[in-house]
N, C-alpha and C positions, 0 to 999 in steps of 0.2 A: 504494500500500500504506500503510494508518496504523502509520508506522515507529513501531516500538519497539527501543530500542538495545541492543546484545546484552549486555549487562550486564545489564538487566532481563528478559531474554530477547529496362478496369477487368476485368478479373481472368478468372483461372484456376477456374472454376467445375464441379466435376464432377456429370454429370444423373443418378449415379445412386451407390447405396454399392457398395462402399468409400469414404467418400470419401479417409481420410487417405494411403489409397496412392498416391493422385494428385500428391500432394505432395514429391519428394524431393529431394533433392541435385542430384540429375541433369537435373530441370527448368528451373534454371538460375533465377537472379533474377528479383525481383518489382518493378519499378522502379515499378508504380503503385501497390504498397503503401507504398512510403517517398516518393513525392509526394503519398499521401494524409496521411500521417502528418504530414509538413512543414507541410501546411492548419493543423493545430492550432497550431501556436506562435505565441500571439497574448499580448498584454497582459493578457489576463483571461478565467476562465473562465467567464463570459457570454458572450465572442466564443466559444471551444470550441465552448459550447452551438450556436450556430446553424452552424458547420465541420459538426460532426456530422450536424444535421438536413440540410444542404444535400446530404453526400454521401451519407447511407440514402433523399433523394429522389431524386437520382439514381442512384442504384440500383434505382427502383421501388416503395419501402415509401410507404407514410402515417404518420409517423413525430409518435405522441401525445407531449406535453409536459407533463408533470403537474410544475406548479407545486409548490414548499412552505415551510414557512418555516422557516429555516435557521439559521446560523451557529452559533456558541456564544460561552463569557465573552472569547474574545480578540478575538473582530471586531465583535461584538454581533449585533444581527439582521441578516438575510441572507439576499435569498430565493436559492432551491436549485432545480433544474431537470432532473426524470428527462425522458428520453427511450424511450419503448417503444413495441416493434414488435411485430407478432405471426405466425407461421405458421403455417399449418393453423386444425385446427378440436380441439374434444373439451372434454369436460366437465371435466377437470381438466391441470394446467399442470405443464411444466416448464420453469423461467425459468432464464436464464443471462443472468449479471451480470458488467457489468466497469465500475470507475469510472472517468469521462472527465476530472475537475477534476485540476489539477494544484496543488502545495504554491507556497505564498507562499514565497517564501527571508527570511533577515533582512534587504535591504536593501530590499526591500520588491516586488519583482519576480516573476515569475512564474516557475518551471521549466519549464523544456521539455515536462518531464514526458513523456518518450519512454518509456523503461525502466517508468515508473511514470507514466502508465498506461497510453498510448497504443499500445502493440504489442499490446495487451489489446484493447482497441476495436477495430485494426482484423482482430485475429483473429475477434473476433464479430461482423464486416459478413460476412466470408469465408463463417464456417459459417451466419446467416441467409440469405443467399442462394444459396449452395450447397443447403440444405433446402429455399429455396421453390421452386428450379428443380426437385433433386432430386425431390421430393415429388409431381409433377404425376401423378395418377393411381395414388399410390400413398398409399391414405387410410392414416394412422396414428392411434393410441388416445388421443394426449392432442395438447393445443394447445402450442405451441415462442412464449415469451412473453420477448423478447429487454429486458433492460434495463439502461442504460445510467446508471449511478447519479452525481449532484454527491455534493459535498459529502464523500464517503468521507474526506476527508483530515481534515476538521472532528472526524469521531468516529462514521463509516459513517451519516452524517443523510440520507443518498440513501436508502439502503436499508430505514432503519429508516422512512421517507415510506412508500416503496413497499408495507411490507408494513403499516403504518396503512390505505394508501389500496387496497389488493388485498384484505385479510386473508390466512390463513393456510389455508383450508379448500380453497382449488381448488389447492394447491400440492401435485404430488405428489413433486418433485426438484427442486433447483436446483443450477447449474453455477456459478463464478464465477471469474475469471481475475484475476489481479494478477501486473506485472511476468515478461513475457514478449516480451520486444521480441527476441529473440535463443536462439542454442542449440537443440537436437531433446533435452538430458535434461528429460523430464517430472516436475516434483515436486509433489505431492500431498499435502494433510495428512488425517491421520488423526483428529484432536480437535475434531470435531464430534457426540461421543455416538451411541449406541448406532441411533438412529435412521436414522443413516446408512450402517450395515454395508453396506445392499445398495448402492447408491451404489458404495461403496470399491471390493466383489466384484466389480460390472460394470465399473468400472474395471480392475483388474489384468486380466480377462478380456480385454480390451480391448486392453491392453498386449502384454500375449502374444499374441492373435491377430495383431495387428500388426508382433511383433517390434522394438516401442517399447523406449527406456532409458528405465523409469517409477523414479523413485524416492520412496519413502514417507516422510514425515515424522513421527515420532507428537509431535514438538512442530514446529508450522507457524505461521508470521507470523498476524497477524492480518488481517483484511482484509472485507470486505463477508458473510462467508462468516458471521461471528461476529452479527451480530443475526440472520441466520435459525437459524441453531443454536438462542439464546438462545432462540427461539419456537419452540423443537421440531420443525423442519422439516431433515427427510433434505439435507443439503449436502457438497458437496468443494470444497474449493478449491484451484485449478491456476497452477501460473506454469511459466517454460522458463529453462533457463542452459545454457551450454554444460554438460560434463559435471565439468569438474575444479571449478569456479565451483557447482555442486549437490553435491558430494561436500564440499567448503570450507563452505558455508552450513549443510548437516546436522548438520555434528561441529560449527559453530559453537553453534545451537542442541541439538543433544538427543547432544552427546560429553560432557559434564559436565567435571567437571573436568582430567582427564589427557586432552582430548580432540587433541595429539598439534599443534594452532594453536600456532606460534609465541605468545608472551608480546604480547599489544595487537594481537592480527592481527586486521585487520576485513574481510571476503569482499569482492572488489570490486564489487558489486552493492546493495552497503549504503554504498559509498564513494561510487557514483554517483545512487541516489536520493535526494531531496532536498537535490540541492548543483543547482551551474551545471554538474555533470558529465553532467547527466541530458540527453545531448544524441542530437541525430538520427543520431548517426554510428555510435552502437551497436547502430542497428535493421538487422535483415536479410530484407529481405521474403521469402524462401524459405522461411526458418523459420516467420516468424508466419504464411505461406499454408500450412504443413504445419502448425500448430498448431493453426488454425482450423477445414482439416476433419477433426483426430482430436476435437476439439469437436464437430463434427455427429454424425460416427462415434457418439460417447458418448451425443448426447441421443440417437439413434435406437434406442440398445442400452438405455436407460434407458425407452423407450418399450415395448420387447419385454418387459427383466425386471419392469416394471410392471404389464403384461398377463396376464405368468406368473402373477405374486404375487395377483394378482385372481382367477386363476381355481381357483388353487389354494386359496384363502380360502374362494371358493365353492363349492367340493368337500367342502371341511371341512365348513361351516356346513349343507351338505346333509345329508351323512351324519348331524349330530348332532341334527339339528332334529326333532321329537317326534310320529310319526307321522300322519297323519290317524286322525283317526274313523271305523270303518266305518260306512257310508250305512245308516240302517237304511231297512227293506224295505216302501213303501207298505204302506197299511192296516194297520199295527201299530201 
């Protein structure tokens, strides 16, 4: 996640949907999610990068590397390193993003970067391959375009590559997850403009169908979520905490003043990303593999009300469009 401090504000796969009810408490641990996750804690997020590719190849994917060039005025140049996958087929995309670099500390070392961002990651290995199993024989309307962003920590320079080197035209939704290593409460922001209404409604929809604890943010962290907004593209972005740790983070940002936080209380979740706190012991593979496919669950529901919304467009556009000319009648 690109903290801002609150002052300033191999697996359990299901072949077909539902997926997220496959996932519950009662399934019992995921221990190849938190040995996958332990891959990543390397000295540098260059190593990350090829952790990553190694396990989406072993999972089956052809996993593209789209180079770019990076850093900003504290590191100087830097190259930066998307990873993307794709499922299915269709003329237009809905991408879901989670970033894999993890923050420098000040002594110059690398974070674990488990909390942030790696529960995230491996909840979107879950739902990619959960969809391409899922999916065999049941064709859907748009292409499922999984990406896995560097650099997010630098100033979302993953992201803001991706949609330089994609454009914005085949994008019909995009999903993005940040800091979700733990917990079944869903929290969701709402400030990403008007664009995104339908996004949100398929969400809550979703929620409730499920019987999820979704909770709403109408002020939500910032995260890879904020340069596709910026470019006017329908976005939500998702993270998970337990539930008292989601109800602490909301009053933290959008309770205002009298928001009821002891005097200097910081959520612990902001206490652990970007320190040496951000460690593998807080990941709980149950959660992130129930995370993962209420992520598929969504881009699938996101694929239906995109369909809706298309056909209903072309209902309208029907009705309004300005009759033909009657044929006039040989030899006149």
């Amino acid at each position: 996640m690109l903290f801002r401090s609150l002052v300033a504000a191999t697996a359990l796969f299901a072949a077909v949907p539902a997926f997220a009810q496959e996932a519950t408490p009662q399934a019992g641990d995921r221990p190849d999610i938190g040995a996958g996750a332990a891959q990543f804690i390397k000295p540098t997020n260059a190593e990350r990068t090829q952790v990553l590719v190694g396990m989406l190849t072993t999972l089956g994917f052809t996993p593209e590397i789209q180079v770019f060039a990076g850093g900003n005025q504290a590191t100087g140049p830097m190259e930066g390193a998307n990873v993307v996958v794709t499922v299915g087929e269709g003329a237009k995309d809905i991408v879901l993003t989670a970033h894999y670099d993890a923050v420098k500390l000040r002594d110059g070392t690398l974070s674990q970067g488990i909390v942030d961002n790696v529960g995230s990651v491996m909840a979107m290995m879950e739902a990619a391959k959960t969809l391409e199993m899922g999916l065999e024989g049941q064709p859907v309307a748009h292409r499922f375009v999984f990406v896995f962003t560097d650099q997010e920590e630098l100033g979302l320079l993953g992201a803001k590559a991706f949609l330089e080197k994609h454009g914005k035209d085949r994008i019909a939704a995009v999903i993005n997850a940040d800091v979700a290593a733990y917990g079944q409460t869903i929290m969701y922001g709402e400030n990403n403009g008007d664009q995104s209404d339908f996004v949100l409604e398929t969400l809550r929809s979703l929620c409730a169908e499920r019987g999820f604890d979704c909770m709403p943010y109408p002020v939500y962290p910032p995260s890879d979520d904020r340069a596709f907004s910026a470019a006017g593209v329908p976005v939500v972005s998702m993270g998970t905490q337990d539930a008292v740790g989601a109800h602490q983070m909301w009053l933290a940002f959008n309770g205002g003043e009298n928001n009821g936080l002891k005097e200097g209380f910081v959520p612990p979740v902001f206490q652990r990303i970007h320190s040496t706190e951000d460690r593998l012991s807080y990941l709980k593979g149950v959660d992130v593999a129930r995370f993962g496919l209420f992520i598929a669950d969504l881009g699938l529901a996101l694929d239906k009300r995109l369909v809706e919304i298309q056909a209903k467009d072309d209902a309208v556009a029907a009705e309004t469009a300005p009759a033909a000319p009657a044929p006039v009648p040989s030899g006149q």
